[in-house]
C-alpha positions as CSV (number, residue, x, y, z in Angstrom):
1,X,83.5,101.4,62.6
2,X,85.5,101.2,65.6
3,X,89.2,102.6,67.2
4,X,92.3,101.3,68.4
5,X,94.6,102.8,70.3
6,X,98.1,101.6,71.9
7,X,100.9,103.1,73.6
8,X,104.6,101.3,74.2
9,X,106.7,103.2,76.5
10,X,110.7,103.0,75.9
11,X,111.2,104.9,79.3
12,X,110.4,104.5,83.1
13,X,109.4,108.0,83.3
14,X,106.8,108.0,80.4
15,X,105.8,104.6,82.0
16,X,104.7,106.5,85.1
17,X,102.1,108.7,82.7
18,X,101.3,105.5,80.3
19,X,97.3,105.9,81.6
20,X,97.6,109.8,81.7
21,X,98.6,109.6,77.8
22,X,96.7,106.9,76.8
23,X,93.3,108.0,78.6
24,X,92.8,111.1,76.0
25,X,93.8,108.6,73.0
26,X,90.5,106.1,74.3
27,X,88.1,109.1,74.9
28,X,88.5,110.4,71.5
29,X,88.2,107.1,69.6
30,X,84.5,107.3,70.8
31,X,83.6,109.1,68.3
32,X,84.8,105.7,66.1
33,X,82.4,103.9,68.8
34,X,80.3,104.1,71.3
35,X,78.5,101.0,72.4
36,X,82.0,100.1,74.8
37,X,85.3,100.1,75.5
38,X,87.9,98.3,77.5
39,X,91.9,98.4,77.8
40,X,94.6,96.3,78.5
41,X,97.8,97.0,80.3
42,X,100.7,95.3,81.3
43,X,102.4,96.0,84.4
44,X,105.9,94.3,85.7
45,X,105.4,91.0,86.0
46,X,104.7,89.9,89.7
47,X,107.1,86.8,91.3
48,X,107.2,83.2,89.8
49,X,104.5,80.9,90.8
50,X,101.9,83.4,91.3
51,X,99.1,84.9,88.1
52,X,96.7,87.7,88.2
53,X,93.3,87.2,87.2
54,X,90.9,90.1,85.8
55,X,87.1,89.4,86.9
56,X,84.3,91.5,86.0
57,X,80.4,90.6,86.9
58,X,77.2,92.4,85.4
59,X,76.3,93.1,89.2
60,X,77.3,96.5,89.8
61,X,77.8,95.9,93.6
62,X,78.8,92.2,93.2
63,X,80.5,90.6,96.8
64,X,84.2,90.5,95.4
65,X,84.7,89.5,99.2
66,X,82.3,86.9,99.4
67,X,84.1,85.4,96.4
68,X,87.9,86.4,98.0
69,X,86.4,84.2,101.1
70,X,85.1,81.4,99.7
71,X,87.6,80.8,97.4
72,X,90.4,80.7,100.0
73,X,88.1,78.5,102.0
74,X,87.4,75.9,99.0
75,X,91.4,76.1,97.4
76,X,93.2,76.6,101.2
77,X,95.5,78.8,98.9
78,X,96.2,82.3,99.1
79,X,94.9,85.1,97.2
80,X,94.7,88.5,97.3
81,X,92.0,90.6,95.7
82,X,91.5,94.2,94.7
83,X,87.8,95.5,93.7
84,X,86.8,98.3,91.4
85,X,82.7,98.7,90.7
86,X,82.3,94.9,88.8
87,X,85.6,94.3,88.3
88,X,88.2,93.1,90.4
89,X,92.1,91.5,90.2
90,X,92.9,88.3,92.1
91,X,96.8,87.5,92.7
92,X,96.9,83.8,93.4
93,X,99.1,80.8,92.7
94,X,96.1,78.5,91.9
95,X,96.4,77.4,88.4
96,X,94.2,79.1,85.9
97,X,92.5,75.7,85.0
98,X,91.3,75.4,88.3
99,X,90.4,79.3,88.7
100,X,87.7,78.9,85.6
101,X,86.3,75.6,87.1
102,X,85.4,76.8,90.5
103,X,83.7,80.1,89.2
104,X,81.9,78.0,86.9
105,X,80.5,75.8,89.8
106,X,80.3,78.7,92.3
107,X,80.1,81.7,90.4
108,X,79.1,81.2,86.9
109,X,78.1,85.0,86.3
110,X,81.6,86.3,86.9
111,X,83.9,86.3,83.5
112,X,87.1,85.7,83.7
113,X,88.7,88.6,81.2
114,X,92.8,88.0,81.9
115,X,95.0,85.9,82.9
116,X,98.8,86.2,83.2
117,X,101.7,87.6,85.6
118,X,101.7,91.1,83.7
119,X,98.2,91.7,82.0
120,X,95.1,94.0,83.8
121,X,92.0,94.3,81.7
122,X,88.9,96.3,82.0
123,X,85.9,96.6,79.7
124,X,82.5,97.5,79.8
125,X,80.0,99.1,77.7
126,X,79.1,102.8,77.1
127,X,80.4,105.6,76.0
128,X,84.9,105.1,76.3
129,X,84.8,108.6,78.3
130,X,82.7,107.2,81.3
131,X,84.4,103.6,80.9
132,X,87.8,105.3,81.6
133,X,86.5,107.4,84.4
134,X,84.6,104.9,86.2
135,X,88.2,102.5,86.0
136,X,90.5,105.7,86.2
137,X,92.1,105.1,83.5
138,X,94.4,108.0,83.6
139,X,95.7,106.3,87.2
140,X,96.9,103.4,85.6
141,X,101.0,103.1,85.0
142,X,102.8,100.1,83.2
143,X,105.3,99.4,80.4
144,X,102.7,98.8,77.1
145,X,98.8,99.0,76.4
146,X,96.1,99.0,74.1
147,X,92.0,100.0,74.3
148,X,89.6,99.6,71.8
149,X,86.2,101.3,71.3
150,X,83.1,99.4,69.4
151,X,80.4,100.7,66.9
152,X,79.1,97.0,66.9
153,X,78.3,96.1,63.5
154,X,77.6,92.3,64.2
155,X,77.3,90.4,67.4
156,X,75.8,91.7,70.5
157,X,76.9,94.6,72.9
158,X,77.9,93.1,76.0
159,X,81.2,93.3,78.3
160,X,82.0,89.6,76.8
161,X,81.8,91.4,73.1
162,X,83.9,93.9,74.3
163,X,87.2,94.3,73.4
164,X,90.6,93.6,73.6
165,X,90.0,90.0,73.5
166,X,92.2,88.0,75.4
167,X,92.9,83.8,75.2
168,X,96.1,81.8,76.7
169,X,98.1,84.4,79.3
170,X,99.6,87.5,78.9
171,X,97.8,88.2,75.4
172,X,95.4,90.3,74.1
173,X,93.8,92.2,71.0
174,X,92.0,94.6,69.6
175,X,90.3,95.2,66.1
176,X,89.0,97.1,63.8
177,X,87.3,95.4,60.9
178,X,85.4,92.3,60.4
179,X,86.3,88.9,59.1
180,X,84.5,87.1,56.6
181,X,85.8,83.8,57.2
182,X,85.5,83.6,61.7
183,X,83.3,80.6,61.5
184,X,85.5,78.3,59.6
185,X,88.0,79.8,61.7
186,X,86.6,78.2,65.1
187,X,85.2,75.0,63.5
188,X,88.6,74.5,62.8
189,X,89.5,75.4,66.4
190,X,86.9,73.5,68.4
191,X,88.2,70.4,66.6
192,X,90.8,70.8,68.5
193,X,89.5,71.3,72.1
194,X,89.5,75.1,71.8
195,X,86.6,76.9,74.1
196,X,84.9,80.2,72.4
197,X,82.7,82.4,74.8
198,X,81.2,84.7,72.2
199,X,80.2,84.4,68.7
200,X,82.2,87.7,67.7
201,X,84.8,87.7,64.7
202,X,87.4,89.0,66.7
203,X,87.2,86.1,69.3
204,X,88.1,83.7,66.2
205,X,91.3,85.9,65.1
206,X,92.5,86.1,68.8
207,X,92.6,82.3,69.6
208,X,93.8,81.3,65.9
209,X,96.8,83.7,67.2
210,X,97.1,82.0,70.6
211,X,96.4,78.7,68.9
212,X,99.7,79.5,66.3
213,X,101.9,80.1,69.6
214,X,100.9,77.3,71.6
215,X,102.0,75.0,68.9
216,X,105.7,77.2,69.1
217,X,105.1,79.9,66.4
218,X,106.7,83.2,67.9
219,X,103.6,86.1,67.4
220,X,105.3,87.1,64.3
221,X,105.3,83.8,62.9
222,X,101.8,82.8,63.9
223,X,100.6,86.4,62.1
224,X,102.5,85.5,58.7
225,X,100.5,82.3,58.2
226,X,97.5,84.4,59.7
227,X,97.9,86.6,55.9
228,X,96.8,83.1,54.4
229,X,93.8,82.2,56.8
230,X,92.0,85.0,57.7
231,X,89.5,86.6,55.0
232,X,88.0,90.1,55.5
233,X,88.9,93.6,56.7
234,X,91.2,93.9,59.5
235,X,93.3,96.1,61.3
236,X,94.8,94.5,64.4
237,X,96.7,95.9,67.3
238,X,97.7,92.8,69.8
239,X,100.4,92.8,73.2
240,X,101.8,90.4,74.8
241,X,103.9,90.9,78.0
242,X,106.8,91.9,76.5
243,X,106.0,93.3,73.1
244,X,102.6,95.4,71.1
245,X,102.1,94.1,67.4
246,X,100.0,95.5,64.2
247,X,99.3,94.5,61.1
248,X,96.4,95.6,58.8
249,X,95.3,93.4,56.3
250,X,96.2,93.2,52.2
251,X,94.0,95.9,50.9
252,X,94.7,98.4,54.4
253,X,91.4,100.1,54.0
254,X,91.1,100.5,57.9
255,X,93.0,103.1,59.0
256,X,95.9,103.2,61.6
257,X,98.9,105.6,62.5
258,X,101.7,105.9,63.9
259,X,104.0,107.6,65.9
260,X,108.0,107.0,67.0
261,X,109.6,109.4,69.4
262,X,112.6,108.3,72.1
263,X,109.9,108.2,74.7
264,X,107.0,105.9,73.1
265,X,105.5,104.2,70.4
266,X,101.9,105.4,69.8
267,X,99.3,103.6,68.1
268,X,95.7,104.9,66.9
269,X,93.0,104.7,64.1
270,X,93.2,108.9,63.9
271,X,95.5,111.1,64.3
272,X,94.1,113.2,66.4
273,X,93.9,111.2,69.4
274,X,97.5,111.2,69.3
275,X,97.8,115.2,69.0
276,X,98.3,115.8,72.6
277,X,101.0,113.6,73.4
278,X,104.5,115.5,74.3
279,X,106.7,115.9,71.2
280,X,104.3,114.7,68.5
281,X,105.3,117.4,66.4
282,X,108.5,116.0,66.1
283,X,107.5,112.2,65.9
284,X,108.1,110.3,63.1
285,X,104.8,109.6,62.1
286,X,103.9,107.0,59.2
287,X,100.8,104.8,57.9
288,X,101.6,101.1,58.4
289,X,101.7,99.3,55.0
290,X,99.9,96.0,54.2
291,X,100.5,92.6,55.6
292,X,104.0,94.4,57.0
293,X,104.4,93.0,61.0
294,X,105.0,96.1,62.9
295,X,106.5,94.7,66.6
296,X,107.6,96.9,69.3
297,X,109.7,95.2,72.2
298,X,109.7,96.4,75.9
């Protein structure tokens, strides 16, 4: 059992209180899991020709200037960093390609979570009310995002099986259910040059998504021909930079909800994690059908 939650703002105003609202939404999915949490959001996207990259390391009081240094020393590029606890955002315009070889050689232990010119992400374990105060969650501001809190039922709990899940740029997802069919899924995958960092379900769906669009399928496409090849359970709630996406599977035995109002588009396994959010009462409020694409535009 775990929760999804997502939140779309259709104004700038509600955009300014997107982590206020979407804080209380997290916390109380942690009663759908506790073992970790983590949220995306996507912010405006910065100028042409430079990416932000999302680092977090197990070390509580990693360097992130050590890193900052010896990376503008070893590229002669630019970069600017910002550092919260283990995690920290990077705004370069080295190529991403060249970003994940030089941590590998220099600092394998840092994991790159994001990559992309809109996309922050944080996740860790424990319980999703001490993940979003330790990140301050309720500071954060941006158009769209979505969190995710885990009852592991298979693979490990670690930050890296954490999710949303992320692969390609500017895309993420999160998941509630499980897949019966993820190994297939990445032999399939690997074939074709495709890197997995986990051995978790979810990690299969995510880059079978990204796979679909880097061969040209819109998100929408990519998801129809996802009804045919993935086998299990699932409810998943994905963003890209300009759009948030769910679909639950055939048989919709996970449960989702949601909720329309001028101001936002709100996402959530429950209910009640959407009960505080300003005009609820007079949202229109509706369970998502099966293998129906549900897509929300900026």
């Amino acid at each position: 059992m775990c929760g999804i939650v997502g939140l779309l703002a259709k104004t700038s105003e509600f955009r300014q209180q997107l982590g206020e609202m979407l804080t209380p939404m997290l916390v109380c999915m942690g009663d759908r899991g506790q073992d970790s949490a983590g949220l995306a959001i996507f912010t405006s996207e910065i100028q042409t020709g430079l990416r932000q990259f999302s680092f977090f390391s197990p070390l509580k009081k990693f360097d992130w200037s050590d890193l900052h240094d010896r990376l503008r020393r070893d590229s002669r590029e630019d970069a600017d960093i910002v550092a919260l606890e283990n995690h920290a955002k990077l705004t370069t315009s080295i190529s991403p390609e060249k970003i994940r070889s030089w941590l590998a050689e220099n600092f394998p232990e840092v994991h790159l979570l994001a990559v992309g010119r809109s996309i922050e992400l944080y996740k860790d374990e424990g319980h999703p009310a001490e993940i979003a105060a330790r990140y301050h969650f309720s500071q954060l501001t941006g158009s769209h995002a979505v969190g995710h809190t885990r009852m592991a039922t298979e693979s490990a709990v670690t930050p890296a099986h954490a999710h949303p899940y992320t692969a390609g740029e500017d895309f993420c997802l999160v998941h509630n259910g499980s897949l019966s069919n993820p190994w297939s899924l990445r032999r399939m995958l690997e074939k074709k040059g495709i890197h997995f960092e986990t051995d978790n379900d979810t990690e299969a769906a995510c880059r079978y998504l990204e796979w679909r669009m880097s061969q040209g399928n819109t998100l929408e496409e990519a998801l129809q021909k996802a009804f045919t090849e993935l086998d299990g359970f699932y409810t998943l709630l994905m963003a890209t930079a300009d759009k948030m996406v769910l679909v639950r599977d055939a048989f919709a035995c996970k449960p989702a909800i949601i909720a329309e109002t001028p101001d936002y588009v709100a996402v959530s396994s429950e209910f009640r994690s959407l009960a505080h959010l300003p005009g609820i009462h007079q949202a229109r409020l509706f369970e998502p059908r099966p293998e129906e694409i549900y897509s929300w535009n900026v």
